[in-house]
N, C-alpha and C positions, 0 to 999 in steps of 0.2 A: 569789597565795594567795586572791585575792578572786576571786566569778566574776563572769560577763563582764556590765559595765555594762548591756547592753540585753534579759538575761536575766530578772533582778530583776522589772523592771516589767511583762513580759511574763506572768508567770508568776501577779504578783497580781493583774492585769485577767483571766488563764483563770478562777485560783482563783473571782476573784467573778464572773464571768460564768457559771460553772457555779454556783455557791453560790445566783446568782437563777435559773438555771432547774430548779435542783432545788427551790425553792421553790415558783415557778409550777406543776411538774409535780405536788407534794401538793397544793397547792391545787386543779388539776383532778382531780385522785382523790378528793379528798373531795367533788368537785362533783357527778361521775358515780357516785358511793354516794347523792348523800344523790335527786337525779334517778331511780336506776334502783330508790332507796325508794318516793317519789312513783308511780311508773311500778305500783311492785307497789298501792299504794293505790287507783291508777285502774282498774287488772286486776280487783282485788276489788269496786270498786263496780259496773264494769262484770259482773261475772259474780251480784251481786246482783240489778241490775235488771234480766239475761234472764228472770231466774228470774222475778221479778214479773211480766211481761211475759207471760211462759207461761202463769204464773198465771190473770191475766187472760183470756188466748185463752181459758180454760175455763169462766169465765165464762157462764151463762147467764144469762140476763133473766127476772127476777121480776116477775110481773103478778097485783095482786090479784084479787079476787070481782067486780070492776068494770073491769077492765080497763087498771086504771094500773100502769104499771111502779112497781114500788120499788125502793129501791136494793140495790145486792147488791155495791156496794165501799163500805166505809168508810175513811176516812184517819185520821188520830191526829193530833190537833193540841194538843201539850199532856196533857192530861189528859181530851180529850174526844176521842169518836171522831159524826166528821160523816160525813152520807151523801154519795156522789161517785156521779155518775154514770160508770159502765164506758167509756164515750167516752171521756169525760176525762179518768179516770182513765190509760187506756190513751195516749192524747197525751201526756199528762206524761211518762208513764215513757218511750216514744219518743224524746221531745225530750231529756229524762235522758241516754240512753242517747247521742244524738248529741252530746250537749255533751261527757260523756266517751270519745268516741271518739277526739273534735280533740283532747282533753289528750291522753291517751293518744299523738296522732300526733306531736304538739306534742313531750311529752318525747323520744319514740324520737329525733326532730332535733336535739332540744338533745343527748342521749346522743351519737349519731353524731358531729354538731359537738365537741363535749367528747374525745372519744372520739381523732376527729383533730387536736385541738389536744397532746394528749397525746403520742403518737406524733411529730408533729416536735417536740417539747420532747425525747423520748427523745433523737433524734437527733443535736441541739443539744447534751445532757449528753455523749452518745457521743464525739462530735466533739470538745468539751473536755477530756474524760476521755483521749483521746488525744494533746490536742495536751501536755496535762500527762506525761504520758509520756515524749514524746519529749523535752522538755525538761529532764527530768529524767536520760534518759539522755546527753544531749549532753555531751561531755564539758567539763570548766570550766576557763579559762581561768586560770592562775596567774598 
């Protein structure tokens, strides 16, 4: 009437083997949400400082009555705005733009990496989710 002694312990090692990779697998679903958020953050700053950038290529050079350039970018520092030379200005936002590139490539790897860590966890819950099954249908020893 009891079932078969080696079924029992089987069947609670599937249960919690699947119960921790169902765990691990939310846990990387909220990893690759909160990553492919970051990813939309980098896109938007990235898509800011082309625009600056542009900006800048338009940039002409202002030279007074005497023949000195003045400046024709100012930055915002605070509550003050200082003059920047268009060089440098333009090098910042470059180098800006290169820092957020590597984030940007940086996450797409973490994503991808996450992404396939996910997918064999599927697998693993699959694989459990089946073996419980079969166990379930076996039939039981009286």
């Amino acid at each position: 009437m009891a079932t078969a002694p080696a079924t029992q312990p089987d069947l609670q090692a599937i249960r919690a083997r699947l119960h921790a990779s169902s765990e691990k697998f939310t846990a990387i679903q909220r990893e690759v949400s909160e990553l492919v958020s970051r990813r939309k953050g980098v896109e938007a700053q990235i898509g800011e400082n082309s625009g600056v950038r542009a900006e800048l290529a338009k940039v002409e050079e202002v030279v007074d009555d005497e023949g000195n350039a003045l400046p024709a970018v100012y930055k915002l520092t605070g509550p003050v705005l200082l003059a920047q030379e268009t060089g440098e200005a333009a090098s910042t936002v470059g180098r800006r733009l290169e820092i957020l590139s590597d984030e940007r490539d940086r996450l797409e790897k973490a994503i991808a990496a996450a992404a396939q860590s996910a997918e064999a966890l599927k697998g693993e819950i699959v694989s459990a989710q089946q073996e419980l099954n079969a166990l379930a249908s076996t039939p039981r020893v009286s």
